[in-house]
Backbone as numpy.savetxt, mean C-alpha at the origin, in Angstrom:
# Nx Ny Nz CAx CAy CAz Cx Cy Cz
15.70 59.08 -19.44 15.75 58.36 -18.15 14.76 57.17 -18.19
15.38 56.15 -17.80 14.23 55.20 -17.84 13.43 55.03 -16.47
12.32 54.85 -17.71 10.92 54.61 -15.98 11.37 53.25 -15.50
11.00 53.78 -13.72 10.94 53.04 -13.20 9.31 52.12 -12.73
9.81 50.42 -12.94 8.87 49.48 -13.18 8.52 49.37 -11.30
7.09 49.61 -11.24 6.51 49.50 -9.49 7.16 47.85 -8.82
6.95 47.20 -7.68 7.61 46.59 -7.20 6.56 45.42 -7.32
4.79 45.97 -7.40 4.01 45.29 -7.75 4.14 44.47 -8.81
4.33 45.41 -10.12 4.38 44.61 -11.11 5.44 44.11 -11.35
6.66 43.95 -10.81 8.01 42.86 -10.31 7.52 41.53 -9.89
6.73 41.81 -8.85 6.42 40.87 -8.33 5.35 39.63 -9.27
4.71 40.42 -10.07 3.43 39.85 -10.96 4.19 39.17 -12.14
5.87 39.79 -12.66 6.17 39.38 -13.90 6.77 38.12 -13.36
7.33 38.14 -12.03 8.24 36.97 -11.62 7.12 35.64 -11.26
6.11 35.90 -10.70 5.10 35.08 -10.42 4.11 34.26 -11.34
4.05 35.18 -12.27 2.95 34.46 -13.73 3.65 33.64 -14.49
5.08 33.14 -14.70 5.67 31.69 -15.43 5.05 30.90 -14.75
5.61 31.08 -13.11 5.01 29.85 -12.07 3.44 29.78 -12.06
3.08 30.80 -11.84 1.65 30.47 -11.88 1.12 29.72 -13.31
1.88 29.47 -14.53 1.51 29.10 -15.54 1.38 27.49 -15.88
2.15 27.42 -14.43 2.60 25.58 -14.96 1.83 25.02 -13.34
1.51 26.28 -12.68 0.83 25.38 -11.33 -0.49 24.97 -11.66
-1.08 26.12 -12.28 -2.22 26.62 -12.87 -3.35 25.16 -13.20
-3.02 24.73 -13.87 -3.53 23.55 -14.53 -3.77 22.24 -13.64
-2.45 22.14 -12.47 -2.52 21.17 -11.20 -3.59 21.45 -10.50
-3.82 23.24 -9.83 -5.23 23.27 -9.06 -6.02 23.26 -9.76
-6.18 23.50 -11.57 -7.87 23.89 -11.63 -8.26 22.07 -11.83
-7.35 21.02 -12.10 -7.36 19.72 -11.89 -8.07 19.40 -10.41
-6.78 19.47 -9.69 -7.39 19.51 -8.13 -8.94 19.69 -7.31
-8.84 20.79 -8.12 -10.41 21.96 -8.07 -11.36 20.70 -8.16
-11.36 20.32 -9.54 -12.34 18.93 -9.97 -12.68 18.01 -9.87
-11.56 17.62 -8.74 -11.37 15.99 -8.01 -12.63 16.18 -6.52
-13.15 14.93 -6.25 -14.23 14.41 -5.13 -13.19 14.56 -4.39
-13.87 14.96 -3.26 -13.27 14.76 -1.94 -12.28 13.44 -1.85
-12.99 12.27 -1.94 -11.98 11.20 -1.42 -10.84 11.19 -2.07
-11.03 11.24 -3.56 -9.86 11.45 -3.99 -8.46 12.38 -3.64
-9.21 13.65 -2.87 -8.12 14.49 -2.38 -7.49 14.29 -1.44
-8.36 13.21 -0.99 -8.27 12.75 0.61 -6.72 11.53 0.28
-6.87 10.75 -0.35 -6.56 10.06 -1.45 -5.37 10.39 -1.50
-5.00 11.54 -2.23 -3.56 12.16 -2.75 -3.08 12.72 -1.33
-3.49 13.12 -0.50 -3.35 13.77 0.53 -2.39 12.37 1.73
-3.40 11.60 1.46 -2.57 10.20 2.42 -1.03 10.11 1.31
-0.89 9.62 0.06 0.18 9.20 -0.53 1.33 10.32 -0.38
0.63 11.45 -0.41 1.78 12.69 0.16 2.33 12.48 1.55
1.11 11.90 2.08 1.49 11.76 3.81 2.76 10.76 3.72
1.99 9.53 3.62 2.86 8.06 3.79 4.19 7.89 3.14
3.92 8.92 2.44 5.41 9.27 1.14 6.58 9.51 2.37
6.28 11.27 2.64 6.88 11.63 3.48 7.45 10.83 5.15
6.39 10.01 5.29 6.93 9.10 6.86 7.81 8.22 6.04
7.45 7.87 5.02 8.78 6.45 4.54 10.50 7.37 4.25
10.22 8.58 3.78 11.73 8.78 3.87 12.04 9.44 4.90
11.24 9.57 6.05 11.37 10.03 7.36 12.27 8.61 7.59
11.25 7.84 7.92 11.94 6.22 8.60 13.01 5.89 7.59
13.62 6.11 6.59 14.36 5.72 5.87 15.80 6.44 6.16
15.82 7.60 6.62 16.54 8.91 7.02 17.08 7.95 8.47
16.29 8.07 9.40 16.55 7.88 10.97 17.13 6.31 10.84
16.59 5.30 9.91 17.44 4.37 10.03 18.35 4.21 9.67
19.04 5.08 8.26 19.70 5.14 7.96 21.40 5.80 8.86
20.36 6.76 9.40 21.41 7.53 10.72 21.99 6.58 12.22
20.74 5.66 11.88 20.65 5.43 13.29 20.12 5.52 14.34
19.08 6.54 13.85 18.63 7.23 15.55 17.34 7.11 15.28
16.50 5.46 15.15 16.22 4.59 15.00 16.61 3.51 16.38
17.82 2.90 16.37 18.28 1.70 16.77 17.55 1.72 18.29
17.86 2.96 19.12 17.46 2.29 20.46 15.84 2.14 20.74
15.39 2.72 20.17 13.80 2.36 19.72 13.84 1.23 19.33
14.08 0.65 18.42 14.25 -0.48 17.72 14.51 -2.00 18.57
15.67 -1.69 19.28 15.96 -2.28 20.31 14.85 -2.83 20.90
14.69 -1.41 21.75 13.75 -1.63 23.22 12.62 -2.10 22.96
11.43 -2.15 21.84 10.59 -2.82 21.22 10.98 -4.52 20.93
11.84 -5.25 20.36 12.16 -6.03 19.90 11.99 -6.84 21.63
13.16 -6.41 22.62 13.09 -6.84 23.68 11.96 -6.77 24.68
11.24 -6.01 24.18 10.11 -6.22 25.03 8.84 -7.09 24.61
9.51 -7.74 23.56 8.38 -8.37 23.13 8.49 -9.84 23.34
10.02 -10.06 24.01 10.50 -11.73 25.22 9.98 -11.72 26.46
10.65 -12.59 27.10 10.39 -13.33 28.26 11.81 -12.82 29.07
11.85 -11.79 30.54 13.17 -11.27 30.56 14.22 -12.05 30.99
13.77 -13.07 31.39 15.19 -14.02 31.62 14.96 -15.46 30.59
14.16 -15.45 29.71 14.65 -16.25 28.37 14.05 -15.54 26.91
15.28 -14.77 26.77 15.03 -14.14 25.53 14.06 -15.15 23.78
14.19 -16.44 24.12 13.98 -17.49 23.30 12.40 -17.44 23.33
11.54 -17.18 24.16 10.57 -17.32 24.71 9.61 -15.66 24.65
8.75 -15.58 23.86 8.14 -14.86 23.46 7.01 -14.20 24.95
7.15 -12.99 24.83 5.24 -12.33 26.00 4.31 -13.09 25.60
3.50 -13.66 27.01 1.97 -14.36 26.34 2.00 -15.56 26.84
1.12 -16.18 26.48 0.71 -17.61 26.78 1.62 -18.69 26.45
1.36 -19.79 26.42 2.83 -20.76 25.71 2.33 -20.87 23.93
1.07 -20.42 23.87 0.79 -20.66 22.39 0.69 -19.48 21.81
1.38 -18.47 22.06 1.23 -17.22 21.57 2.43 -17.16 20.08
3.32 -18.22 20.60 4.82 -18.12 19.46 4.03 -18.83 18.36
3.63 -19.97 18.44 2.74 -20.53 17.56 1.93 -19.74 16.42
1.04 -18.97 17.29 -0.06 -18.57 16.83 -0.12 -16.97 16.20
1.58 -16.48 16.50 2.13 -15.41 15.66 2.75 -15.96 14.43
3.26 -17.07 14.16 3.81 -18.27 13.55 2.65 -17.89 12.40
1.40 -18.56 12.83 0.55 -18.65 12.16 -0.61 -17.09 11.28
-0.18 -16.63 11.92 -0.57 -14.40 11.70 0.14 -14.52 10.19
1.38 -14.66 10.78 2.95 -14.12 9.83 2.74 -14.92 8.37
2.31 -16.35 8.65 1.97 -16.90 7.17 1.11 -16.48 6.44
0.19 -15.61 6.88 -1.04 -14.49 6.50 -0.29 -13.71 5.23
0.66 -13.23 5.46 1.61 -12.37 4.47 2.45 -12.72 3.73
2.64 -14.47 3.98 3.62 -15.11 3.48 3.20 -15.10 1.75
4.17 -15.31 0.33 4.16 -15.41 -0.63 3.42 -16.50 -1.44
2.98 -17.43 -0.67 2.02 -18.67 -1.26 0.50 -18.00 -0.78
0.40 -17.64 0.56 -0.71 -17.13 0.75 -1.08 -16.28 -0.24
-0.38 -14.93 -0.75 -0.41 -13.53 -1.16 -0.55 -14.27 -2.53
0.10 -15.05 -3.16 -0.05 -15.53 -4.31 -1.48 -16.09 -4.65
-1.57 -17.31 -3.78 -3.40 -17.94 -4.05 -4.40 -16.73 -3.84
-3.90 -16.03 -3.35 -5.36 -14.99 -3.11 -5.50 -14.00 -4.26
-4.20 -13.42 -4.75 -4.35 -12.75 -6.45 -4.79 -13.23 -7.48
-3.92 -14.86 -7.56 -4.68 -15.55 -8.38 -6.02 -16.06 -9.03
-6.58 -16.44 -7.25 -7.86 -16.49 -7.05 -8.79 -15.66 -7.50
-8.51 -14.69 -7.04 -9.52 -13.23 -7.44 -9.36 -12.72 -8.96
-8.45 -13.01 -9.35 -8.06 -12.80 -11.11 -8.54 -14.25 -12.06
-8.68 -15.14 -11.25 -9.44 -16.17 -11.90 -11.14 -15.57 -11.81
-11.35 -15.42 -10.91 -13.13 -15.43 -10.78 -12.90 -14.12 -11.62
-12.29 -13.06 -11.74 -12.07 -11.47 -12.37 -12.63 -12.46 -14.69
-11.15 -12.94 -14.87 -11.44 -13.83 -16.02 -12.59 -14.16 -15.85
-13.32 -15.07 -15.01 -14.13 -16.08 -15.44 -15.34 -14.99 -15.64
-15.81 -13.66 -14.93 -16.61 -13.00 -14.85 -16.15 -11.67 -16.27
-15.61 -12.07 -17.11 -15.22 -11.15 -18.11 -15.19 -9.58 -17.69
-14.56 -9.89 -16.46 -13.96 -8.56 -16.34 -12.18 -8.46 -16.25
-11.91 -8.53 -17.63 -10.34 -9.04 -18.13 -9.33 -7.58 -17.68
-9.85 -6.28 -17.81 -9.35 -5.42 -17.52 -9.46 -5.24 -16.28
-10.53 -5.00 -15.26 -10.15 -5.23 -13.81 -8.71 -5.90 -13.28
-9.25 -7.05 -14.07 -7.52 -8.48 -13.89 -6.67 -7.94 -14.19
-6.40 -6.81 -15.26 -5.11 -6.59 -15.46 -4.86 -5.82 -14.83
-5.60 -5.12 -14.03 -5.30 -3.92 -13.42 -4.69 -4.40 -12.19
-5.38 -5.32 -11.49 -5.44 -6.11 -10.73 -3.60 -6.49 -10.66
-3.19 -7.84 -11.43 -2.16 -8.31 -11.75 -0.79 -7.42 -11.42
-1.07 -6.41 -12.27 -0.13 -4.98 -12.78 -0.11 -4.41 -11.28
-0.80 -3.93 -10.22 -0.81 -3.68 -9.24 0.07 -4.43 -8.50
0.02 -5.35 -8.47 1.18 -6.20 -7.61 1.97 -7.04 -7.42
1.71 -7.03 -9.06 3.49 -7.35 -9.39 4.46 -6.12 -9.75
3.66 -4.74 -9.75 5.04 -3.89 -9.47 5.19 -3.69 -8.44
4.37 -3.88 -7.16 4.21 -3.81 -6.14 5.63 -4.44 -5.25
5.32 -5.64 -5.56 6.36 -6.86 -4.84 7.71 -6.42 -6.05
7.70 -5.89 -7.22 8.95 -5.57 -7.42 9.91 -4.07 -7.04
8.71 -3.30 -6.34 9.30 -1.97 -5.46 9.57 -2.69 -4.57
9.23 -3.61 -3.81 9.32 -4.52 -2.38 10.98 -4.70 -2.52
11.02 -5.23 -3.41 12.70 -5.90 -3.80 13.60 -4.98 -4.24
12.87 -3.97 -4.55 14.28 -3.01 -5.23 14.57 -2.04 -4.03
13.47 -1.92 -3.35 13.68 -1.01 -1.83 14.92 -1.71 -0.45
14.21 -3.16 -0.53 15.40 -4.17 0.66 16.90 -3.93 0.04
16.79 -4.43 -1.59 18.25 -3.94 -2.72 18.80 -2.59 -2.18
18.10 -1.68 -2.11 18.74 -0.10 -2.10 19.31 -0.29 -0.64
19.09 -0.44 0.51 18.74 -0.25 1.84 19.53 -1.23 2.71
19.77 -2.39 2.14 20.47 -3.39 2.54 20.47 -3.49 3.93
19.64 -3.62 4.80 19.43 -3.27 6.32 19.74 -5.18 6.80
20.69 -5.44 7.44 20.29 -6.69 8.09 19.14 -6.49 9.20
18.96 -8.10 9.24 18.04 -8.36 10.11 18.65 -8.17 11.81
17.59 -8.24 12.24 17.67 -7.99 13.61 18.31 -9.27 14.43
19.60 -8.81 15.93 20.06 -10.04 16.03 20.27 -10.08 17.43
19.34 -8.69 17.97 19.15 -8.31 19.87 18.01 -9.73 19.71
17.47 -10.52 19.29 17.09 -11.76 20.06 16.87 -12.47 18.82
16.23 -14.33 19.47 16.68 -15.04 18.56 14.91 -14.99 17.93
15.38 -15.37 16.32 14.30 -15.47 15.51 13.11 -16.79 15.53
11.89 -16.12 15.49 11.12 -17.50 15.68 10.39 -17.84 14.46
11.07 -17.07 13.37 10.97 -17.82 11.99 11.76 -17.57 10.93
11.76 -18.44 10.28 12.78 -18.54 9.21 12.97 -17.41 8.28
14.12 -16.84 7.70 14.22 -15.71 7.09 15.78 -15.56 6.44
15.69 -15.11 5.25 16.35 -15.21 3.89 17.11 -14.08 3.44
16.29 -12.82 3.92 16.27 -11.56 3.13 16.83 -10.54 4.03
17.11 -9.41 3.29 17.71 -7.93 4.35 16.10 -7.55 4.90
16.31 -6.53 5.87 14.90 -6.27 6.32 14.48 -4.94 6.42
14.97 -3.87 5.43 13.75 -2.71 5.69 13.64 -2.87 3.69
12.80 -2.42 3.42 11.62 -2.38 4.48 10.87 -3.80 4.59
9.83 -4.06 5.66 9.45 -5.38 5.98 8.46 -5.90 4.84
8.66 -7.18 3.91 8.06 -7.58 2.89 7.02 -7.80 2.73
6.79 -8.52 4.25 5.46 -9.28 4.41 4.94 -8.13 4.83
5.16 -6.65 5.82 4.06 -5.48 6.03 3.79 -4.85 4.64
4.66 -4.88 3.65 4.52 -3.99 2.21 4.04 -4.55 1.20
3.77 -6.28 1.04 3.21 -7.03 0.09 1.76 -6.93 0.86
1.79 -6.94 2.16 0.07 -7.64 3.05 -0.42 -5.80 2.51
-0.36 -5.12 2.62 -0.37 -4.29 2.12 -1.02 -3.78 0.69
0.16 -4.28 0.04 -0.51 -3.94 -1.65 -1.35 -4.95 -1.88
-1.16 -6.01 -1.47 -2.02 -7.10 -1.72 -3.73 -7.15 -1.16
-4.03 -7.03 0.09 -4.82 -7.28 0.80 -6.05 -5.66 0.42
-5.30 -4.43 0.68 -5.51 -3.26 0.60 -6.13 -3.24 -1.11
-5.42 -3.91 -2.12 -5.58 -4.03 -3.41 -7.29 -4.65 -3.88
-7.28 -5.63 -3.16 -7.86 -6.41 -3.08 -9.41 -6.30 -2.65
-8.89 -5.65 -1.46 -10.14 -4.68 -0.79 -10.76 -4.03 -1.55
-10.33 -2.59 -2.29 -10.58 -1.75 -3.06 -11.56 -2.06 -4.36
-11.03 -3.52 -4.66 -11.56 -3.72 -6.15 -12.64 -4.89 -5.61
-12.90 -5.19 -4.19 -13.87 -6.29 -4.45 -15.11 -5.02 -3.79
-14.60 -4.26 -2.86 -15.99 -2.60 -2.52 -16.24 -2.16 -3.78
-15.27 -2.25 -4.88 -15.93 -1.49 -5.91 -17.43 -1.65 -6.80
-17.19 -3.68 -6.23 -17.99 -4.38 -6.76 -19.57 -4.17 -6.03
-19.71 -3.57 -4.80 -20.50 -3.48 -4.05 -21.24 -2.47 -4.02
-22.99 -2.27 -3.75 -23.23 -1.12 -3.49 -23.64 -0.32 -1.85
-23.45 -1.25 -1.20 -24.14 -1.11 -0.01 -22.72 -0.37 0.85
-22.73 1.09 1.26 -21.68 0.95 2.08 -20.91 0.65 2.99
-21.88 -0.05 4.03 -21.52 -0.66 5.38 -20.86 -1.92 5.08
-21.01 -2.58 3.63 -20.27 -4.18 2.75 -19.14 -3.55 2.57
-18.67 -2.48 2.08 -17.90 -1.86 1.47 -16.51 -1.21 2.68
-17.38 -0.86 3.78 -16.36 -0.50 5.04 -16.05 -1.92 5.64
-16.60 -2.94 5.52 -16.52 -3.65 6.16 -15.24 -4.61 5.21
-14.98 -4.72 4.50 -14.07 -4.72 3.29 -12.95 -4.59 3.75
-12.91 -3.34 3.35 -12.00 -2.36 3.45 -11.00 -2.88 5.01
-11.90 -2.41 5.73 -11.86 -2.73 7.65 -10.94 -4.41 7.74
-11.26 -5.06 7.08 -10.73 -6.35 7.40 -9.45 -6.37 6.42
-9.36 -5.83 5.28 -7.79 -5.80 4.71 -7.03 -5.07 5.67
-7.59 -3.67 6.15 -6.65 -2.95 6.93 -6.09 -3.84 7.85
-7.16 -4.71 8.81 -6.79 -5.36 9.99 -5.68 -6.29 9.56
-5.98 -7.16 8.31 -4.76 -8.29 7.98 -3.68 -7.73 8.07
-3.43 -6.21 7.34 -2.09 -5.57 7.03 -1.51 -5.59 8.21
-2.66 -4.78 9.00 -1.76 -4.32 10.71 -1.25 -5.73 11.03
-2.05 -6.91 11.73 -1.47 -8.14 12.66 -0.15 -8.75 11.75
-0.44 -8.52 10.91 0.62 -9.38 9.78 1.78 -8.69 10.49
1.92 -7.52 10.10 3.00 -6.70 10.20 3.40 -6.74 11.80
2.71 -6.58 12.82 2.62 -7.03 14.39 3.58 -7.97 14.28
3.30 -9.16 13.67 3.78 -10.86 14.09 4.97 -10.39 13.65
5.64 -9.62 12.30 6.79 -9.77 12.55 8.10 -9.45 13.48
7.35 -8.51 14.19 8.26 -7.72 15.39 8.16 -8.52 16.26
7.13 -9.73 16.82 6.72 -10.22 17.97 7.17 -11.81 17.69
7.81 -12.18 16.86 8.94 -12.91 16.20 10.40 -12.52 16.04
10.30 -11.34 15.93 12.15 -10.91 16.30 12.68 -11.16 14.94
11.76 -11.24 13.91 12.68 -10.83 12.61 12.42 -9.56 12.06
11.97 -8.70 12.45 12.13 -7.31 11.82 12.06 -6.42 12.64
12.31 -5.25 12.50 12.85 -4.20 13.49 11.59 -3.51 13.50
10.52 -2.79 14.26 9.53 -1.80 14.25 9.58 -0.69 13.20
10.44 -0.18 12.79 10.59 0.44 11.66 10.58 0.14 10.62
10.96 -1.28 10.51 10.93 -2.12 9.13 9.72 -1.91 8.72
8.80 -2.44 9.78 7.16 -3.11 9.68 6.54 -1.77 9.35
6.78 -0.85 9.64 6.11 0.82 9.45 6.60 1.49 8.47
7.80 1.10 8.20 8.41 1.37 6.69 7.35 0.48 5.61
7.62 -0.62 5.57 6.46 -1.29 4.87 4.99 -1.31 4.70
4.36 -0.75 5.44 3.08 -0.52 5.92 3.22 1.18 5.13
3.85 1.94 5.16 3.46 3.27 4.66 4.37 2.74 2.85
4.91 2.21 2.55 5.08 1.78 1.37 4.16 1.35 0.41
3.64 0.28 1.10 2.37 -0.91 0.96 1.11 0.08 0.89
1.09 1.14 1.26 -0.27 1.79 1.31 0.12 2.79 0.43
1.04 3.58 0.23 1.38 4.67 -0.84 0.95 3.78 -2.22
1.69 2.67 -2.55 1.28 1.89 -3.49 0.09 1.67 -3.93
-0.86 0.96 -2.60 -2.44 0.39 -2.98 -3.10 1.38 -3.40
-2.76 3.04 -2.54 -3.64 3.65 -3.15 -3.41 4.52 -4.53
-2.29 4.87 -4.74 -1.85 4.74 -5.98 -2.40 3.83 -7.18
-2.81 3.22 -6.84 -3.43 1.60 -7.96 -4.47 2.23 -8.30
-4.94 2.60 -6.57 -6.85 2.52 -6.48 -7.24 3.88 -7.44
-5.83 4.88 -7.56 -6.05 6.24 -8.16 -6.59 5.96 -9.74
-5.27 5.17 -9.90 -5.32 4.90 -11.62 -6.72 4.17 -11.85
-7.07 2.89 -10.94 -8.20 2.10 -11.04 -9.19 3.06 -11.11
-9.61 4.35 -10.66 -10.88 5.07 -10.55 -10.47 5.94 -11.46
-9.45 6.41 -12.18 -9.63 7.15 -13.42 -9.94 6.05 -14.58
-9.75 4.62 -14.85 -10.29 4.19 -15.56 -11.77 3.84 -16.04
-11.98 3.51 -14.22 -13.89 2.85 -14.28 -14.60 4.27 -14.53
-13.67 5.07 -14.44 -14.42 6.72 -14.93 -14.95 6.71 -16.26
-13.69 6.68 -17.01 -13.78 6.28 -18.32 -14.11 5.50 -18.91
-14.80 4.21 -17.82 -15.59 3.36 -18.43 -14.51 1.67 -18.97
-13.27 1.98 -18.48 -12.71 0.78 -19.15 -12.85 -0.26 -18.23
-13.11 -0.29 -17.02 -13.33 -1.39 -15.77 -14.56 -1.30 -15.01
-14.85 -2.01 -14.57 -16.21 -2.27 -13.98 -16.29 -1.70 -12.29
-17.71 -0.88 -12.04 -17.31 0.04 -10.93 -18.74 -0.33 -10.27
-18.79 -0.19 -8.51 -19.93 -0.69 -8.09 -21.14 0.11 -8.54
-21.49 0.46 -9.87 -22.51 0.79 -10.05 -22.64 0.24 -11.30
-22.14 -0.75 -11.60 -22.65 -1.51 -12.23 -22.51 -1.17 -13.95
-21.23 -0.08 -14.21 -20.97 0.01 -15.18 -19.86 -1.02 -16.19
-20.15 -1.07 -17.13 -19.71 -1.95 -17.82 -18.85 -2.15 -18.89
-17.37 -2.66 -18.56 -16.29 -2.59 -19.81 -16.69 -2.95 -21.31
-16.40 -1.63 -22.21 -17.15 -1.96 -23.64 -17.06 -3.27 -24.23
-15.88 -4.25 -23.93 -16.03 -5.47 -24.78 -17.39 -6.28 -24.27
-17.59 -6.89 -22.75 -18.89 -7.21 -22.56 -20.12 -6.15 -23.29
-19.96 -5.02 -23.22 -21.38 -4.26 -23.31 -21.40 -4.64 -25.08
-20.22 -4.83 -25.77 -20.33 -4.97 -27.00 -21.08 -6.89 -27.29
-20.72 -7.31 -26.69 -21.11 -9.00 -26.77 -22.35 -8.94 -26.61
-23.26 -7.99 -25.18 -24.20 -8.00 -25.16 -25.01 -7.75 -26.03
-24.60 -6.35 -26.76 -25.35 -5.99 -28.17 -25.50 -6.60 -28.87
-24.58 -7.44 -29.58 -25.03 -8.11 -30.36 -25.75 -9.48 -30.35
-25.56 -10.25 -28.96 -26.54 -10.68 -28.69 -28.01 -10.18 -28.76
-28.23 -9.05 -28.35 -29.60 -8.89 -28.34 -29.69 -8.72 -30.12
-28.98 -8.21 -30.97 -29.72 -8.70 -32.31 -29.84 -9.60 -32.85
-28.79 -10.59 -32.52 -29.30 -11.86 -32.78 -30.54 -12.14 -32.48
């Protein structure tokens, strides 16, 4: 007669494959700083709201939200005519170019020039690589999604493209957020460092504002993009802090990528 196996150890034979391949994720986990968990914990978050908003727009049940935002952001008997002052259309005009592609461009550039000129060549690439896959998830996401633009009122700027998710909330985003990250890194003082940080966040948000308060993107667009744009940056910032770990990029404490530390050396024998 064969013995019978307890229900315990059923349970223990079916459980220890899985436990074999989880195993290695927590004792990883285990080892990670707080922020970092904090870190993975947001990209799990922001993950999940983007195919939330991706779901409901896709369904639809989205639109009257969508709507009623868009219209409340006119004048009720001249839809043409924006809430606010008479210089408020203007001066969202002027927000929205904040995110625009010449802006987002001079400011990568910029910072990857002084990055070169300060021989920190790997920062730059890290830098670079960050957002230009960035702006090419941007394009392959509007591609998948094909959402027209919004047409419950008239537009008070010019526009080319389908609109979820919103370009200018998901580039101001990787860009600005990117940007942030690697110039605090440079810093040691933390109140320089929040304060950083604090003013990319703010660009992302108004950027993304102006486009709803312009009537070219739908509120979901702009929040679709904004949890895109941030799954991304911090994604970067992940890889960026397992490198300056390892020493290949320069971190606000003043550690130093081996090709400089190597130039230095041999300077000093000279």
């Amino acid at each position: 007669m064969q013995e019978k196996i307890p229900k315990h150890e059923k349970l223990k034979e079916s459980v220890h494959p899985l436990w074999k391949r989880v195993k290695p994720w927590a004792e990883w986990l285990g080892g990670q700083e707080p922020i970092v968990l904090l870190a993975i914990l947001l990209v799990v978050a922001c993950a999940w709201g983007f195919i939330e908003l991706a779901d409901d727009v896709s369904d639809g049940e989205s639109h009257a939200f969508d709507m009623m935002v868009l219209r409340a952001m006119r004048q009720p008997d001249d839809p043409l005519k924006p809430i606010g002052p008479e210089w408020a259309g203007e001066f969202g005009r002027d927000i929205t170019a904040l995110g625009g592609y010449p802006v987002l461009i001079f400011a990568t550039f910029s910072v990857a020039g002084f990055l070169w000129l300060d021989a920190k060549k790997r920062t730059m690439g890290v830098l670079l690589i960050a957002i230009t896959t960035g702006f090419l998830l941007s394009l392959g996401l509007k591609w998948i999604f094909q959402r027209p633009r919004p047409d419950v009122v008239p537009h008070l700027a010019i526009v080319d493209s389908t609109s979820f998710p919103s370009g200018h909330s998901m580039m101001s985003a990787v860009v600005f957020l990117t940007l942030g990250t690697l110039l605090a890194a440079a810093l040691t003082r933390r109140r320089l460092r929040i304060f950083i940080l604090a003013n990319a966040l703010f660009l992302t948000l108004v950027i993304g504002m102006s486009r709803v308060y312009l009537g070219v993107h739908y509120p979901t667009d702009v929040l679709a993009g904004w949890t895109a744009g941030l799954v991304w940056a911090i994604f970067c910032w992940l890889i960026a802090r397992a490198l300056q770990r390892k020493g290949r990029i320069v971190g606000h404490e003043g550690d130093e990528i081996p090709e400089v530390h190597e130039q230095q050396e041999k300077a000093k024998k000279a």
